[in-house]
N, C-alpha and C positions, 0 to 999 in steps of 0.2 A: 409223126416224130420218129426222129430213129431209137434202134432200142439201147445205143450206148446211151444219149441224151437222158433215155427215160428209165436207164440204168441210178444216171447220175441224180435223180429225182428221186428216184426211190432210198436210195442210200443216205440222203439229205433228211428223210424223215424217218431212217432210219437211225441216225446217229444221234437225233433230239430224244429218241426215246433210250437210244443208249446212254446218255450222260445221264439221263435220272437214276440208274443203277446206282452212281454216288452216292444215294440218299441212303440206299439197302445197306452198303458196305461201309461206310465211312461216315463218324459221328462230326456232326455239325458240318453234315450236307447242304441246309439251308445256306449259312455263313459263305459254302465253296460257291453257291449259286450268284449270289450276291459281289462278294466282293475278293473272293478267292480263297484259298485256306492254308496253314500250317497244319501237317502233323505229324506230332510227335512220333518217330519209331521205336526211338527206346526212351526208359525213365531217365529223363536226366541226372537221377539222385544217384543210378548207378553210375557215373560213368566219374574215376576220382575227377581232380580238379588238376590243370596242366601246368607247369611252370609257364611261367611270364615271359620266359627267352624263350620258348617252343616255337619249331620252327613253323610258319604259318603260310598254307598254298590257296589259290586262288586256281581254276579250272574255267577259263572259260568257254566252251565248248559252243563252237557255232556249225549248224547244220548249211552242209551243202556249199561250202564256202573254198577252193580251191587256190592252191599256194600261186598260181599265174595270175589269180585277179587279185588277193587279198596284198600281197607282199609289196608291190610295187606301189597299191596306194596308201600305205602306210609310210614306206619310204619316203615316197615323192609327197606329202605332209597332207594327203586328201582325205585322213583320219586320225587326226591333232587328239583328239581324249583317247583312242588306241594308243597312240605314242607316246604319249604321257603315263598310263595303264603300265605300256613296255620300260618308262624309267628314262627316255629322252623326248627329243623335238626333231622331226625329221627337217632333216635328210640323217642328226647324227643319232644315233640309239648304240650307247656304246656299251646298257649295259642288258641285251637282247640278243640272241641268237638264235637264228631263223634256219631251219634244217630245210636243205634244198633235197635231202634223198630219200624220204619218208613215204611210203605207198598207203594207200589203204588198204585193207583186208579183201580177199575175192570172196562173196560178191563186193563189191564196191556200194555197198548199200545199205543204209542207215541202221537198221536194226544190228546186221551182223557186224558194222564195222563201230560201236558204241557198247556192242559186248565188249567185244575186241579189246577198245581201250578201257573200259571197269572192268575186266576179269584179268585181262595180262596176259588172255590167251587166246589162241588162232581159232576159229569159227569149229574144227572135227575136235578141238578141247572142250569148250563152254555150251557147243551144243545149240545154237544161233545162226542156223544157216541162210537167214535170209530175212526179208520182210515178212514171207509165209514162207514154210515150210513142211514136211510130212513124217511124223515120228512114227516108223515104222513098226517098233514092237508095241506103241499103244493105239495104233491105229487109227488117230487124230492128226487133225489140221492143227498147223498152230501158227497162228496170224497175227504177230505182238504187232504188225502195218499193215492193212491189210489191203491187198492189190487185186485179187481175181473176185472176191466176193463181195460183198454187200453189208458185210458185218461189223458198223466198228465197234463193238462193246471191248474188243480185247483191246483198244488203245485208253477207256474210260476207268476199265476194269485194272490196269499199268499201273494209272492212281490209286484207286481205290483200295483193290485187291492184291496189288505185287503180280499181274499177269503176267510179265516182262519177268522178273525174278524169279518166278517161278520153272522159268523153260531155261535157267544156268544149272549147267552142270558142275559148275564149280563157284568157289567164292567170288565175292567183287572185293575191289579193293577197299571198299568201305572195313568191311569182315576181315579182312587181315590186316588192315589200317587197328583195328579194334584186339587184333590176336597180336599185334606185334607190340602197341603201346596203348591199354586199356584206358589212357588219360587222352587218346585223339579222335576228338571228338569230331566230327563231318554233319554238313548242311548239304542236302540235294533240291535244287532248284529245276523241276520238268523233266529232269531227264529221267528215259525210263529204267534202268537201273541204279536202284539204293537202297537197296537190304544192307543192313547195318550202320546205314547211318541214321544220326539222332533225329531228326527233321526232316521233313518233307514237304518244300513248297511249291503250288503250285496256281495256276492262275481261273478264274472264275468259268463256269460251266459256259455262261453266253458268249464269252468273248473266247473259249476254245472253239464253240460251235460256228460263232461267225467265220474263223480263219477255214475250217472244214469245211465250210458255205463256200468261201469264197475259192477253197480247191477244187471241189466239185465241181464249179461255174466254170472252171476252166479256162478266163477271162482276165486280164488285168486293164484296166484302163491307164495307160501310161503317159496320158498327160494328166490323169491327178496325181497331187500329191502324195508321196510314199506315206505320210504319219495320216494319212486317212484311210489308211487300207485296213480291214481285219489283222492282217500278219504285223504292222504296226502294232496293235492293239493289244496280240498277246505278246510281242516280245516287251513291249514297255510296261502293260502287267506282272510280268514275271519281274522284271529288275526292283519294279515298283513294292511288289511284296519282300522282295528282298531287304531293298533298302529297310523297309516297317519293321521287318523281323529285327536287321542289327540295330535298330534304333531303340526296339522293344527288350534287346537284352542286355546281363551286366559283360557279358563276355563275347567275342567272333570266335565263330568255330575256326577252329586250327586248318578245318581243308573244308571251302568251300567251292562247289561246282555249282554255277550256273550256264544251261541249256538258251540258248534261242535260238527258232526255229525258222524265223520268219524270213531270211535268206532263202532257203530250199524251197518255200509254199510260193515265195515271187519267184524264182527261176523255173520251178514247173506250170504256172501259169501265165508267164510273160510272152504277151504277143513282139515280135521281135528278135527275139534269143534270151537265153538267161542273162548273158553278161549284163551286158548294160541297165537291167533292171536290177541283179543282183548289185553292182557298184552303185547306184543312187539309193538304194535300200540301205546301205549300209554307210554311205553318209548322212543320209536322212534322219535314220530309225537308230541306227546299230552303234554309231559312234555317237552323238546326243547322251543315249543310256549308258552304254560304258563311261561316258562323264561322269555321269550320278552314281554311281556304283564306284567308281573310282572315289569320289570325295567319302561317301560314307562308309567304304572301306577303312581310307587314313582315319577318319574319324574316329572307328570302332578299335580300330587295329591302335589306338593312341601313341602313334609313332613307331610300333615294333613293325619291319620290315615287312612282306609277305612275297614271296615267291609268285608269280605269275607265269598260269600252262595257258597257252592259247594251242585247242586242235581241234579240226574240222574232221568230219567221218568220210567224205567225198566229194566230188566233184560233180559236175552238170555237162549233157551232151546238148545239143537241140535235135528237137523231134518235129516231124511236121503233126499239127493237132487234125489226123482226119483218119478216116477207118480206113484207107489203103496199105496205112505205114501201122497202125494201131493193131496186134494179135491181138485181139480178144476173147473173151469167153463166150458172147452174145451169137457170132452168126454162123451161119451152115460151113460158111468153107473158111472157116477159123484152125487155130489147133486143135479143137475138141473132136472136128470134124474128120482127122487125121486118126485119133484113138481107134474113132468108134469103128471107120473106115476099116481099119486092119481086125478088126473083132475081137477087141479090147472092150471090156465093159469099165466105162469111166464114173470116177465118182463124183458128186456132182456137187458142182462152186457153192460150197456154203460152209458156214465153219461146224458144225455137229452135223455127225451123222447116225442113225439107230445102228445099236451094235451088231444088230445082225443085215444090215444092208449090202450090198454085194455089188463089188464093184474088182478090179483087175488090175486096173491103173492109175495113178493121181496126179493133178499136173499143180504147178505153186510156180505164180509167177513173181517176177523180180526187175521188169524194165527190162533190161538189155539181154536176159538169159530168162531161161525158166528149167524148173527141174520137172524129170518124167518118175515118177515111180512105179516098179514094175511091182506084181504077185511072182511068186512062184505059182502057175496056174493050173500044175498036176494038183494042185489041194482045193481048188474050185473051178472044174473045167464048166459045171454044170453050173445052169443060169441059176441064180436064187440061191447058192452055196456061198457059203462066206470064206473070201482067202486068208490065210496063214501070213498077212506079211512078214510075222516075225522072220519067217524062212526068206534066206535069201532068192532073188530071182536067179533063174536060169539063164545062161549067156546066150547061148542059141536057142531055146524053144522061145524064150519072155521076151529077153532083151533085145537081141537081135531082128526080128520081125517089125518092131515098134522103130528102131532107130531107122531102120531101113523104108520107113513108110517116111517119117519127116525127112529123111535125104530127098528121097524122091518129090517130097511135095513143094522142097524148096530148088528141085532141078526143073521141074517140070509144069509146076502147080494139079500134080494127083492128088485128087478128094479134094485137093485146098489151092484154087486159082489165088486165094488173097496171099498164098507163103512163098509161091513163086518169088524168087532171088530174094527171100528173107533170109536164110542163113548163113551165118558164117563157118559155123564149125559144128557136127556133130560129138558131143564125147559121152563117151560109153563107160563104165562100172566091166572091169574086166576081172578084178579080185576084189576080193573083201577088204574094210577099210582100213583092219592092219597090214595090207601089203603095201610096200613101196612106192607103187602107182597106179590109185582105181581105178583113175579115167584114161583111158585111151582117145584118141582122136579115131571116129568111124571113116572108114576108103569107101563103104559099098560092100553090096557081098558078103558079108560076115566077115569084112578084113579092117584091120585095125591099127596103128602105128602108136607109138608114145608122140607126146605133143611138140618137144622136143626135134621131134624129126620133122613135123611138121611143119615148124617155123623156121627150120636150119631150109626145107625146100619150098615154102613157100613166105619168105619174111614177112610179118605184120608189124612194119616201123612202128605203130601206131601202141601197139602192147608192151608192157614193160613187169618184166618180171613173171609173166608167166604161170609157166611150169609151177615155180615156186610157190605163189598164192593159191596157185591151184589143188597142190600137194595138202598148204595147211587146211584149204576145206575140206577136201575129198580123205584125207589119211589120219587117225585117230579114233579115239572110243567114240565119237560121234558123228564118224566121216560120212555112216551110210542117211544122215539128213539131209543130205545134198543132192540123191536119187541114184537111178542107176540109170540115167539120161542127162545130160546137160544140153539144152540147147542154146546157142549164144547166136545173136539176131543180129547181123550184120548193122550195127550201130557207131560205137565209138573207134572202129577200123576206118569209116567211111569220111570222105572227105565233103563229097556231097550230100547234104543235107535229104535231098529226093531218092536215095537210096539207102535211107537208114530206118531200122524198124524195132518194135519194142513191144514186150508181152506185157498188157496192160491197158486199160480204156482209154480216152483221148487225154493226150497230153501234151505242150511243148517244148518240153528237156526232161529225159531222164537219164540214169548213170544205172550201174551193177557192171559193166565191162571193167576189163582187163583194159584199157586205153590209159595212156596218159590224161585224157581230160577230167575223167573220171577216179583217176588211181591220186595226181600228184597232190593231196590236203597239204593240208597248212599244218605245223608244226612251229611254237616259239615259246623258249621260254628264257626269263627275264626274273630279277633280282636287284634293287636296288642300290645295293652296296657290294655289287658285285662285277666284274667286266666280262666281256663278253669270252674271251681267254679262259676265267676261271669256270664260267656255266659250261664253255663247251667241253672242259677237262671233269667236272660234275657228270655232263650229259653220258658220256662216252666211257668213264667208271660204271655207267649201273647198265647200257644199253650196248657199248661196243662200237664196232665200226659205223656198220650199217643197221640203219633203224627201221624198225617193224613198227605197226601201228597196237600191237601187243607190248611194245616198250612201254608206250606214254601212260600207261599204269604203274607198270613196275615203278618209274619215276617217280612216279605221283607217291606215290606209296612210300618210297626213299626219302624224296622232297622232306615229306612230313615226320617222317623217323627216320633219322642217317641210321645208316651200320657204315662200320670203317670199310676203308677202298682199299 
């Protein structure tokens, strides 16, 4: 058996013993086991009581869902309770407006781009660089998704414990939704950030683990029926507690977010591509629930209007599922194989490590990129010394030596025949992440250009926006999360599928690139008494011209407490 396979095996009995963690941390464990749970975050008794006319938002946030597939079949009426949700009947929706300029966050990947939108701010602000990442002055992994390792307790512990919350360096909008009008109260529905809001619902241990099951499998059977899948299962679970909760209270919360996920889990496992499994997933599965959620909404909401945000955190590339195209962590002439190659002592794929364990370098992958973390290595030249990463690394003794091994190994396949023509762009940590511009794009040689120059001499139609996304991870009190290495794997540039590659175990679509496939989400939001006219003159008072995917908080947050324009 190969060891990515027996990778995916191990993880699988891995992550059944991770959900019992729930039982440790969170009361009426048994209840989540069973049939799902509520909990409370704050006392209800503190929170006053809201007027009757307050304005009321609905979030419906779908994973992995991309403004090229989602818009057009809404339009063209192939998701009739969406458009009904949106306040018309397609082809007319007049009272919805659909943002065609909207990018995701870089990386283009779920964790950091769902900061992104509950904080209101770009990944070097809130400190969320990715699926995994490496927090430098604590000398920890922090893997709120976890990609290279074996570990899922930090996606169990999201629920249970606030893992996910825990790694923001700033408020979510729940928290200043709560600072701006102490009477607005919020319900989070799966998603992994919501500190400060009053509730917390989320769906039963078996039927998270089934969908986990059936990611690992790597598998979709695509002539069964989409509502027979695990990722059916939890997204109809989730709506489902939903519904229970408003039915169970006298009042709807003023702003509620509901997550499904179960779009992203079928386009990373769809033999085929993601499209077409994504689009029947989401007539099947995604429009059905939005139904019911839609009726019990009017219900609860007793005719007072509610604002509806529909945003997705990214898009989907296709991947081919086999270890040629797959970086992995597992084999000899992998990336790790590159570290060690240049005599880098690498630390090793697991999320803890002993404090005094000794290591040089750290790699955190993300699908379409990964980042390298260097030591400054005058503070542990000696084997079994533990490095300083608080100190920054060195540009030529640290950094340079290591970028110049991954150029090499994807010119040539050195130390690593499987990276040969995987990359697409080296970029380098040239200043610290209050300067201007970290990352450089690496020539070779210890020579370096801005990115900028790179794309003005060699264009990559395929990226949009760049520089700029680039800027907001890599520049800010959190920029140096993002490493002093970026490697980006010749993925969502590529037009051919047999020349696209991704840091990560087997899989058939993944995102994190700067591409259009990847970048263009879905952004809509909708108001029932209101036209399309006035939301966009609303939209473009609190966000501006051009919208950031750090906007669609600030919104949200606006939505539910105006200030005058």
């Amino acid at each position: 058996m190969q060891r990515k396979y027996v990778a995916a095996s191990v993880a699988l009995v891995v992550t059944g013993a991770a959900i019992g963690a729930i039982y440790t941390f969170l009361p009426g464990g048994l209840t989540l086991l069973h049939r799902g749970a509520e909990h409370d975050l704050v006392d209800a008794g503190a929170i006053p009581p809201s007027r009757t006319d307050a304005p009321r938002v609905l979030v419906l946030a779908l994973d992995g869902v991309d403004r090229k597939l989602l818009y057009p079949m809404i339009r063209n009426g192939e998701l009739p309770e969406l458009g009904r949700l949106l306040g018309g009947d397609a082809p007319k929706l007049p009272h919805a407006r659909f943002d065609e300029s909207i990018l995701s966050t870089l990386p283009s990947s779920t964790l950091a781009a769902w900061a992104t939108v509950f904080t209101g701010t770009p990944p070097a602000v809130h400190g969320v660089a990715g699926n995994e990442y490496f927090v430098r002055k604590e000398r920890r992994l922090a893997a709120p998704a976890p990609v290279s390792i074996l570990d899922p307790s930090p996606v169990t512990l999201t629920y249970s414990d606030g893992y996910a919350n825990k790694l923001l360096s700033v408020p979510t909008i729940y928290q200043q939704l709560r600072e701006r009008d102490p009477s607005a109260n919020a319900w989070v529905s799966m998603s992994q950030f919501h500190a400060g809001a009053e509730k917390l619902l989320f769906a039963s241990a078996p039927v998270i683990l089934g969908a986990v099951a059936g990611a690992l499998k790597g598998a979709l059977d695509v002539d069964r029926s989409m509502q027979k899948t695990p990722y059916a299962a939890l997204d109809n679970e989730v709506v489902d507690n939903v519904i229970e909760a408003l039915r169970g209270s006298p009042q709807a919360p003023r702003l509620l977010t509901v997550y499904l996920t179960g779009t992203d889990y079928v386009a990373h496992g769809s033999e085929g591509g993601p499209d077409e499994n994504r689009m029947r997933f989401l007539v099947e599965v995604t429009d059905p629930a939005v139904g019911r959620l839609r009726a019990a909404l009017e219900e609860a909401d007793r005719g007072a209007p509610r604002w509806t945000v529909v945003v997705s955190d990214h898009g989907h590339t296709e991947v081919l599922h086999d270890e040629r195209h797959a970086l992995s962590t597992e084999d000899a002439d992998d990336p790790p194989a590159v570290v060690r190659a240049a005599g880098y002592r690498l630390r090793p794929f697991t999320l803890e490590t002993k404090p005094d364990a000794d290591f040089q370098a750290v790699m955190a992958y993300g699908g379409a990129l990964a980042y390298v973390y260097v030591a400054d290595r005058s503070t542990c030249a000696a084997p079994g010394s533990v490095c300083d990463f608080s100190k920054p690394a060195r540009y030529r003794e640290d950094i340079v030596p290591l970028a110049q091994a991954f150029s090499d190994a994807s010119d040539s396949g050195k130390t690593a025949p499987s990276m040969k023509d995987s990359l697409d762009l080296v970029l380098v940590r040239t200043a610290q992440p209050e300067g201007k511009q970290p990352f450089q794009v690496y020539l070779g040689h210890g020579k370096s250009e801005p990115l900028e120059t790179t794309l003005q001499r060699i264009p990559h139609a395929r990226y949009v926006r760049f520089a700029e996304r680039l800027r907001e991870l890599g520049v800010g009190p959190n920029g140096d999360h993002a490493g002093d290495i970026v490697l980006l794997a010749r993925n969502g540039n590529e037009d051919d599928v047999q020349r696209r590659f991704y840091f990560a175990s087997l899989y058939r679509s993944w995102h994190g690139s700067p591409s259009k496939s990847d970048s263009e989400i879905s952004f809509i939001v909708s108001h029932p008494e209101q036209d399309t006219a006035a939301i966009d003159r609303r939209v473009r008072a609190v966000c501006g011209e051009r919208m950031q995917q750090q906007d669609v908080g600030n919104l949200t947050v606006d939505l539910v407490s105006p200030r005058a324009h």
